[in-house]
N, C-alpha and C positions, 0 to 999 in steps of 0.2 A: 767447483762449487757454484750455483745458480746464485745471481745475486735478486734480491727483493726487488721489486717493480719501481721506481719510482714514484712517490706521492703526484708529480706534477706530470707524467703520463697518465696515472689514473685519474686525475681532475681533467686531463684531453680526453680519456676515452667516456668519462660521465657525460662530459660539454657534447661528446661527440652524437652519441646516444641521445640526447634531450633535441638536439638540432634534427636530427632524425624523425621521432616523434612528432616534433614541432611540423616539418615539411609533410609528413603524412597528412595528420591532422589539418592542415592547410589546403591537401589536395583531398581529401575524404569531405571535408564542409563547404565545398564547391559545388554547385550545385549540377548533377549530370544533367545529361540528355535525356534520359528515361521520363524525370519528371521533378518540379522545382520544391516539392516534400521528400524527396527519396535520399537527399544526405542525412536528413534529419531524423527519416522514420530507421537508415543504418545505424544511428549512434546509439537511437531511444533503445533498439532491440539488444542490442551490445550492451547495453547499459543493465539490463535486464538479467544478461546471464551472471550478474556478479551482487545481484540484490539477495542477499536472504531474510532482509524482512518481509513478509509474504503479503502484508499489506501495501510496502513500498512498490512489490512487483507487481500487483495485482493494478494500483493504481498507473504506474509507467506501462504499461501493456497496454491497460485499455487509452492511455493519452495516446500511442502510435496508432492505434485500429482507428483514433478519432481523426489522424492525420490522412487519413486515406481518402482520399477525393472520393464522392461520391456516387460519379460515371464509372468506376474501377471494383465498388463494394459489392455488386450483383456477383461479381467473381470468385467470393471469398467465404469459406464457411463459418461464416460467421454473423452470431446473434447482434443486431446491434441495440435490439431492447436488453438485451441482458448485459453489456457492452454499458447502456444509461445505467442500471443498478449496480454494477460492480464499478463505475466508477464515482458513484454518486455517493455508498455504503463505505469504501475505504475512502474518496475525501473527508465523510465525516470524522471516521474513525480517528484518522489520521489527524487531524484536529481537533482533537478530545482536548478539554480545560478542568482544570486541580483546582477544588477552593477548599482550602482547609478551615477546618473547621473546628476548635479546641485538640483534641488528638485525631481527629478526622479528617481523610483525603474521601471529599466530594466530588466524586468524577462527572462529567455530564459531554454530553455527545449535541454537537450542534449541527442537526441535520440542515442541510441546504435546500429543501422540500418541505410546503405545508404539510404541517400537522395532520392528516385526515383518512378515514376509512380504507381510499381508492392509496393512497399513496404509501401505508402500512400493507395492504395487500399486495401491490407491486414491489418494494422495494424491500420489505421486510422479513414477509413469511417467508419467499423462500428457500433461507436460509436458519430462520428461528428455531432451534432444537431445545436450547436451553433455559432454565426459569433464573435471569441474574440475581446475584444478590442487589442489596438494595437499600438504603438507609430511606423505613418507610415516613420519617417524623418529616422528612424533609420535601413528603412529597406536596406538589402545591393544590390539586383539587381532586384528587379518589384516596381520602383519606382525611375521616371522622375525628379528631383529637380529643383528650379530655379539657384541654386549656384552652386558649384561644390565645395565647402568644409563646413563642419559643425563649427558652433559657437553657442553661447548658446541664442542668437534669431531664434528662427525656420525662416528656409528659406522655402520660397512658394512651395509649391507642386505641379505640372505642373501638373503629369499622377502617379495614383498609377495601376500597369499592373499586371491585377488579371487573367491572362493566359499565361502558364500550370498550372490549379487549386493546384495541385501536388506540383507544384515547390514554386510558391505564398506562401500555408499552408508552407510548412519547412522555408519561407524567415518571416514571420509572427511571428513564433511561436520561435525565435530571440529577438524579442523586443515588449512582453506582457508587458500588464498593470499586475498590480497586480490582478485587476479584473478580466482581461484579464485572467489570469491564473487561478482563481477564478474560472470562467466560465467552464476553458476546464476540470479542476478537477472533477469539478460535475456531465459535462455532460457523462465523462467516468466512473464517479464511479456506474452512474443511469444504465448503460449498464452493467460495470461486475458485481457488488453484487451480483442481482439476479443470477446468472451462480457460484458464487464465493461460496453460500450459497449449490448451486445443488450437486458441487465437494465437497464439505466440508463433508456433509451427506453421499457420497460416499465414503468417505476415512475413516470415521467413520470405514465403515463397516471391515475395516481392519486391526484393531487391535484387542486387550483381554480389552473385554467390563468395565470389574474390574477395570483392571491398568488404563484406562484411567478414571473412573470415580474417581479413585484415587489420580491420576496426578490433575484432576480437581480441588480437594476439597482440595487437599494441596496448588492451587493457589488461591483459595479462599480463605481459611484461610490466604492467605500473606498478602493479600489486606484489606480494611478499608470495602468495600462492602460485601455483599451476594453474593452466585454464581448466584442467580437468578435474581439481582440485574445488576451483572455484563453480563450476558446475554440478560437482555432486552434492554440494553446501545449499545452491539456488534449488536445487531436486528433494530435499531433505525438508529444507524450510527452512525457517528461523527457528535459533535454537537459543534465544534472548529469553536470559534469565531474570529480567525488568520486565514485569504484564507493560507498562506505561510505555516500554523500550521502543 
């Protein structure tokens, strides 16, 4: 009869395994020869294949593409004006603030960019497919009220003033629904991914094929899944049943 393992062999062979890790990790965050960003752009892309929120990947992609020395980026196919919008649209996103308000979650999106025409046309359109929803009582100047102060019965809505399109979007994007926000997440994650998956394979190309297949398989092993597991998960998207998630 096989006797059971030991409790205080398996606490050696856990110890033994984390010491492991540890010394990789020690020799993987050293900075090579190649170039003194290339431990860090190995980890960020490693890091990447285990993200299925598509905004969390969408923003750690374009931080690695921003790691790349700029004597080295003529190399790479890669946009780096679209590179500024995709990391500019999910930092906001990704920073979105809740004000509730009686039974109301007031969502509102704090762009890192003025307000205005040129910077609506660059950053916004796009990607803009859909009309969010929107709690209009709250919005603060394209929208005519019957009252002239808020209480927690909505007062009539005279005129909601959906021109300069520009200005309207940033007065809007103030006081989303949750759905509302729902909406605009999706319809910008459907536009970067595919671009987000392009630059990813390109920045591949730029490290030691080894170490990162190594970085890999050490986050693998951290995780309860497979790498391959974990890959088909980052390829699918987020499957976050929280919009806010």
């Amino acid at each position: 009869m096989s006797k059971k393992p030991k409790k205080k062999d398996s606490e050696q062979e856990t110890r033994n395994e984390e010491e492991e890790d540890a010394e990789f990790l020690l020799g993987a965050t050293r900075a090579p020869r190649q170039g003194s960003y290339e431990h860090f752009l190995i980890q960020s892309l490693a890091q990447t294949i285990f993200m299925t929120d598509d905004l969390k990947r969408t923003k750690a992609v374009t931080v690695a593409a921003l790691m790349v020395q700029e004597s080295e980026r003529e190399n790479l196919v890669i946009d780096y004006d679209i590179v500024e919008v995709l990391n500019g649209v999910a930092t906001a996103m990704l920073n979105y603030s809740v004000r509730k308000i009686g039974e109301i979650d007031l969502v509102a999106i704090p762009w890192g960019f003025t307000w205005s025409e040129e910077n609506f046309e660059k950053f916004i359109v796009p990607w803009l497919t859909v009309r969010p929803i929107y709690y209009p009582h709250f919005m603060r100047t394209h929208v005519v009220l019957g009252k002239t102060h808020y209480n927690w019965e909505y007062p009539p809505i005279i005129k909601i003033i959906e021109e300069p399109l520009w200005s309207w979007f940033f007065d809007v994007v103030t006081c989303l629904s949750v759905e509302g926000y729902s909406m605009m997440k999706n319809a910008f994650t459907a536009w970067a991914i595919p671009k987000v998956q392009q630059f990813l394979a390109e920045l591949t190309h730029m490290v030691d094929p080894n170490l990162y297949a190594e970085m890999l398989g050490l986050y693998s092993r951290r995780g309860k899944q497979s790498l391959s597991e974990k890959v088909k998960e980052a390829t699918e998207g987020s499957k976050s049943e929280n919009p806010l998630g």
